[in-house]
C-alpha positions in Angstrom: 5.1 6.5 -28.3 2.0 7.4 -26.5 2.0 9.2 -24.0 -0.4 9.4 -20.9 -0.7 12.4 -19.2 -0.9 12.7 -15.0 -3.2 14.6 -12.7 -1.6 14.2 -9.0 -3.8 14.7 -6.6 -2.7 14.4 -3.2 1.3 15.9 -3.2 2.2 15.0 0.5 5.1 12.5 1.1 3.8 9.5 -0.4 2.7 12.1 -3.5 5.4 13.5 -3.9 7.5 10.2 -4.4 4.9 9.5 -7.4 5.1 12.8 -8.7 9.0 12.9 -8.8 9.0 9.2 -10.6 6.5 10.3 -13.2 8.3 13.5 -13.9 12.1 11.8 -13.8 12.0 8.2 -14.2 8.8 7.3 -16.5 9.4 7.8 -20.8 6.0 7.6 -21.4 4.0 9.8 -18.6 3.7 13.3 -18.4 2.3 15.0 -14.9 0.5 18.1 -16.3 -1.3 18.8 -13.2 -1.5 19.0 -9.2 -4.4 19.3 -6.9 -4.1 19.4 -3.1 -5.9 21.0 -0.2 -3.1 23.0 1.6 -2.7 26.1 -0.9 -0.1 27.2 1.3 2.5 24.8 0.2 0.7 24.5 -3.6 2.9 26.6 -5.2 6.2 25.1 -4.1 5.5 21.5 -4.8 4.2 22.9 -8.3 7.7 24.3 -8.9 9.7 21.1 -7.5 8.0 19.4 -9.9 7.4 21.4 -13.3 4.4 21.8 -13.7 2.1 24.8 -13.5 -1.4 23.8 -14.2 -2.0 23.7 -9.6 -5.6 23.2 -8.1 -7.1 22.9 -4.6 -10.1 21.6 -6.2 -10.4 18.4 -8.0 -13.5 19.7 -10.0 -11.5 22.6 -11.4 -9.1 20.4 -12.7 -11.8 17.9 -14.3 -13.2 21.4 -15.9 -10.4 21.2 -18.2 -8.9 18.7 -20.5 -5.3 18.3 -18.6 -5.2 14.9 -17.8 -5.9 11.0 -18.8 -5.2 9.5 -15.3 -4.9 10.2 -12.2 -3.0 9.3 -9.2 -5.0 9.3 -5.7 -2.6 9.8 -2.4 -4.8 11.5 0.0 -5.8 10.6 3.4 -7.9 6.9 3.0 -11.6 8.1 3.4 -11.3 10.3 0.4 -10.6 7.9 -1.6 -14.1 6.6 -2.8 -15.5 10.0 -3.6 -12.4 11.0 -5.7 -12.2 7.5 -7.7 -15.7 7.7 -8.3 -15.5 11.4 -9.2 -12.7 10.5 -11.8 -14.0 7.3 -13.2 -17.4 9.2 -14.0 -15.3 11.8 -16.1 -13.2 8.5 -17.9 -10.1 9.4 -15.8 -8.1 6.3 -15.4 -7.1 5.4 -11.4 -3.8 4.9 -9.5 -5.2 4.9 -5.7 -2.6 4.7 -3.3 -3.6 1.9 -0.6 -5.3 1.1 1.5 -8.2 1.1 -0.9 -11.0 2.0 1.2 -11.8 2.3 4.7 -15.1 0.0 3.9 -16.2 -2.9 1.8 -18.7 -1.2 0.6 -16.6 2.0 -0.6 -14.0 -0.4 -2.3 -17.0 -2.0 -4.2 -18.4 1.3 -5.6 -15.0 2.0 -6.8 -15.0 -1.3 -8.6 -17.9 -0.6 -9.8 -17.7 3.0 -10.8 -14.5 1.6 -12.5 -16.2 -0.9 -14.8 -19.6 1.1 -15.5 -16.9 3.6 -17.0 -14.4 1.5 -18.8 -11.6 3.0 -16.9 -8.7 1.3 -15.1 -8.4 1.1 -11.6 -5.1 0.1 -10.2 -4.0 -0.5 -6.0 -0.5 1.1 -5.4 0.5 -2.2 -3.6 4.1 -1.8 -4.7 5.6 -4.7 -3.1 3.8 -7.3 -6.2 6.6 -5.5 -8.0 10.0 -4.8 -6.1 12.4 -7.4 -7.5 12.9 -9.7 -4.0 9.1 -10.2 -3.9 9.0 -11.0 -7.8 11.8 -13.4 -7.7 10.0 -15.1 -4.5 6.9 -15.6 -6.6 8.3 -16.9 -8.9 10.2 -19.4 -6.9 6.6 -20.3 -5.6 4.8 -20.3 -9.1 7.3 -23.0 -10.8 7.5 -25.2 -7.3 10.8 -25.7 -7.4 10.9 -25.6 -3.6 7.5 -27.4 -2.9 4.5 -25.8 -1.3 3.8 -23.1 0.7 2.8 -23.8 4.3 3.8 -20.7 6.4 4.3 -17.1 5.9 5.9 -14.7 8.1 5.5 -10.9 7.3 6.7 -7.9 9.3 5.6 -4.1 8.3 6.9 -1.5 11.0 7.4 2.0 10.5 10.1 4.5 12.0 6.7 7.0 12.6 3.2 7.5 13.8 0.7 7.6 11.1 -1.4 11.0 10.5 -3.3 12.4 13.3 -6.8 11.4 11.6 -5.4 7.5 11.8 -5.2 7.2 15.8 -9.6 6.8 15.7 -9.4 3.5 14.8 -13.1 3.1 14.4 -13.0 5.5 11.7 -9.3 5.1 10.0 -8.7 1.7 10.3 -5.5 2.2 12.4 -2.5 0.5 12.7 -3.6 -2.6 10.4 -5.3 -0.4 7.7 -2.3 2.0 7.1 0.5 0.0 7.4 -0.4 -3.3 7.5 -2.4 -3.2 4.2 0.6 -3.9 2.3 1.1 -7.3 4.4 -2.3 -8.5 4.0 -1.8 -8.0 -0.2 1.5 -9.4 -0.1 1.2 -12.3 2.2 -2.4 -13.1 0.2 -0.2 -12.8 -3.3 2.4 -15.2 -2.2 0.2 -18.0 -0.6 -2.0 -17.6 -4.0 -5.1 -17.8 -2.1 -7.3 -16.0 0.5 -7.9 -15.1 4.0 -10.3 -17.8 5.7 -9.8 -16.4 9.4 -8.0 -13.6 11.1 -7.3 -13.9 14.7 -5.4 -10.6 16.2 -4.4 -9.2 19.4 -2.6 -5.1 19.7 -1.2 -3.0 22.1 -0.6 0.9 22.8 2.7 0.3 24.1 4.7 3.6 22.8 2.4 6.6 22.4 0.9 6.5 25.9 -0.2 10.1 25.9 -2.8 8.8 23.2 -4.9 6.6 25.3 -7.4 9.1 26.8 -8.3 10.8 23.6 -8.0 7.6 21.7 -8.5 4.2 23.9 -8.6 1.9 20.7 -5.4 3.4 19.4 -2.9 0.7 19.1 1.0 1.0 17.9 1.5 -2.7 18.3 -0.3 -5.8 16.5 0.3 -9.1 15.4 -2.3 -11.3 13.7 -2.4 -14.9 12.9 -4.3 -16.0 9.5 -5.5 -19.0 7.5 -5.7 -19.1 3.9 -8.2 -21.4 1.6 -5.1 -23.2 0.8 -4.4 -24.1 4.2 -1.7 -21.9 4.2 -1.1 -20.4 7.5 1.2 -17.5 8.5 1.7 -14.3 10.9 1.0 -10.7 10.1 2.9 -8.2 13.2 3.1 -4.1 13.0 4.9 -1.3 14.7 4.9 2.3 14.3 6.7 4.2 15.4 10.1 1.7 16.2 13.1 3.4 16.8 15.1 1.5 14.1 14.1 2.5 10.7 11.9 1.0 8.2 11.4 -2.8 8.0 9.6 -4.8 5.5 10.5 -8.5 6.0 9.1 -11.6 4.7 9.7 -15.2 5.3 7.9 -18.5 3.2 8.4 -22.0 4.7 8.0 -24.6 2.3 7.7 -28.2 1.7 11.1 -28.2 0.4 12.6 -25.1 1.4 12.8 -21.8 2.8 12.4 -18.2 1.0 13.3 -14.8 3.1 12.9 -11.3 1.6 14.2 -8.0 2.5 16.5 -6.7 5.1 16.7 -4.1 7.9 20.0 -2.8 6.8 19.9 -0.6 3.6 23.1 -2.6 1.8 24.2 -6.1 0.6 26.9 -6.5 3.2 27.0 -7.3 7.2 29.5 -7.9 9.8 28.9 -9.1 13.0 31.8 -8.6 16.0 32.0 -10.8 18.9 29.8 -8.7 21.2 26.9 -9.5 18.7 27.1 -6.0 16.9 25.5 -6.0 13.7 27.8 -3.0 12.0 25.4 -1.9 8.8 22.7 1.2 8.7 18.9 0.0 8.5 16.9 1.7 5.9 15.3 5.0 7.2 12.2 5.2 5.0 9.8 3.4 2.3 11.0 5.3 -0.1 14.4 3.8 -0.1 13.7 0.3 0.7 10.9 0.1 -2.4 12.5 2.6 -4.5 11.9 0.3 -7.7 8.5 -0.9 -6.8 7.1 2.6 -6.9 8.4 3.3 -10.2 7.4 0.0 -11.6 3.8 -0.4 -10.5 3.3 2.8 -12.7 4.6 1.9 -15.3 2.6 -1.4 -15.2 -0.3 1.1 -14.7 0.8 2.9 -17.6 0.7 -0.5 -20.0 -2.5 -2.0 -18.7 -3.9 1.8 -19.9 -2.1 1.9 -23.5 -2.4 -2.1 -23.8 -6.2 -2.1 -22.4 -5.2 -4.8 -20.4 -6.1 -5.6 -16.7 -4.2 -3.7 -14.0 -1.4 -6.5 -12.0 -3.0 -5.0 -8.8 -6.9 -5.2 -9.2 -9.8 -3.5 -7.4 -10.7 -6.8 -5.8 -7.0 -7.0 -4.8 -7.5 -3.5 -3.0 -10.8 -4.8 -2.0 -9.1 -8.3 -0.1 -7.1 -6.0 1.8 -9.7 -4.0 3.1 -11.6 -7.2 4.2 -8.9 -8.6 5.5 -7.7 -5.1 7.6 -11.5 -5.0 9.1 -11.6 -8.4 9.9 -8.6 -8.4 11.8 -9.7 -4.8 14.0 -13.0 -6.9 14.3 -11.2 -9.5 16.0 -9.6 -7.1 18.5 -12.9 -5.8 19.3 -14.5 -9.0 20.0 -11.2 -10.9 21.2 -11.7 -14.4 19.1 -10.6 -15.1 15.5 -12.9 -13.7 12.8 -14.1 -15.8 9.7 -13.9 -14.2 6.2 -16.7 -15.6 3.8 -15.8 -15.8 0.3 
């Protein structure tokens, strides 16, 4: 069995989650080493995980021969210079998304990508959690007609990181949460984004406005597909709920809904309307399974030399499609996409 060996760097939450399935959950995949800024908290994430080979500097760890991939879960605007950096030393690349906070970054890590025969791969887990799958697959063999309208909701139980709340620099709202719509909703309608119209508010985080008056908590977008599928895209963070990733697909002959607020199978209503079940608290429960098979897809397309399932020019869409919409807020009137 060959075995492909793991350099995380980046080992906050979202890090952490793909260090702990690589090290418990994946035969194949070994995480022989860690780099991250904060040397303060280095060590201990080094220990939680096994491994001993820690770095605050990704050029240290490139000096030595530890690692075949790497996984990229640092804050968005780092990601170009660290994909390009790894590509360029034949590093294959897991970037968490959103992709980019630019076309033109996403591009050079396309590009840096190819030049170097590498593999570069968009941690859009959602193409692989087992309601979305089985909903594509209802879609791909038509056996409930055509798509016409998608409905997705991403809302968060948090604020994002302090660098998000510049939208002008981070992307905001739609970049950092929303990305995983955009993919998701473009994946199902099997086409993509013609025009974005979008309208946000700061609704919850008042105390933001003054240092940050394009910060937004709450957005909904409207979008048009190729296809002339149409559908809704709507954010929150923080709601006071829990996590909640929520799809619905109206079709010619049918109707498709995915996910659930509440983390189990069963319900029960009373007569005062009381919905008695716990919502999930967190990502990392409601995709569990997603996150451990998108790298182990990762993992094949590496050993196979096959095409990642979640391309560069899938990360790419998203970022289009995550500008385009906070270029509609700016100028208040739907925004075209060119091909």
């Amino acid at each position: 069995m060959e075995i492909i060996r793991f350099c995380l760097i980046g080992a906050g939450r979202a890090g952490m989650v793909h260090g702990r399935n690589i090290v418990d959950s994946i035969k194949n995949a070994r995480l022989t080493c860690i780099v991250d800024s904060n040397e303060n908290t280095l060590d201990e994430k080094g220990s939680e995980l096994g491994v001993k080979n820690i770095f605050t500097s990704l050029d240290d760890a490139l000096s030595m021969d530890l690692f075949d991939a790497a996984v990229v879960v640092t804050p968005t605007f780092t990601h170009k210079d660290i994909a390009v950096r790894c590509a360029m030393e034949k590093k294959h690349i897991f970037c968490e998304k959103p992709m980019s906070i630019r076309e033109d970054e996403a591009l050079a890590m396309i590009e840096a990508a190819g030049k170097n025969n590498v593999k570069l791969q968009i941690g859009f887990m959602r193409r692989f959690d087992p309601a979305f799958l089985r909903a594509k697959g209802v879609i791909t063999n038509g056996e409930l007609g055509e798509v016409m309208i998608i409905k997705s909701v991403g809302r968060g139980p948090g604020l994002p990181p302090p660098w998000t709340y510049n939208v002008s620099e981070s992307n905001g709202l739609f970049g950092e949460v929303n990305s995983h719509d955009f993919d998701s909703t473009r994946w199902l309608a099997g086409s993509d984004y013609t025009r974005i119209y979008a309208e946000a508010v700061n609704r919850k985080v008042q105390d933001l406005k003054d240092d940050y008056p394009d910060f937004y908590d709450n957005a909904v977008c409207t979008v048009r597909f190729k296809n002339d599928v149409i559908g809704t895209i709507d954010g929150t963070c923080p709601v006071g709920y829990g996590y909640d990733a929520r799809t619905e697909i109206v079709l010619t002959k049918g109707l498709i809904s995915i996910g659930e607020i509440k983390g189990e199978a069963f319900l029960s209503c009373d007569m005062n309307g009381t919905i008695k079940e716990n919502a999930f608290k967190s990502w990392r429960n409601r995709f569990r399974d997603g996150y451990v098979d998108e790298m182990k897809s990762f993992i094949n397309s590496i050993i196979n030399d096959s095409r990642p399932l979640v391309s560069g020019y899938d990360g790419l869409a998203a970022v289009r499609a995550v500008v385009a919409a906070n270029l509609s807020l700016v100028k208040g009137m739907p925004v075209e996409l060119q091909s």
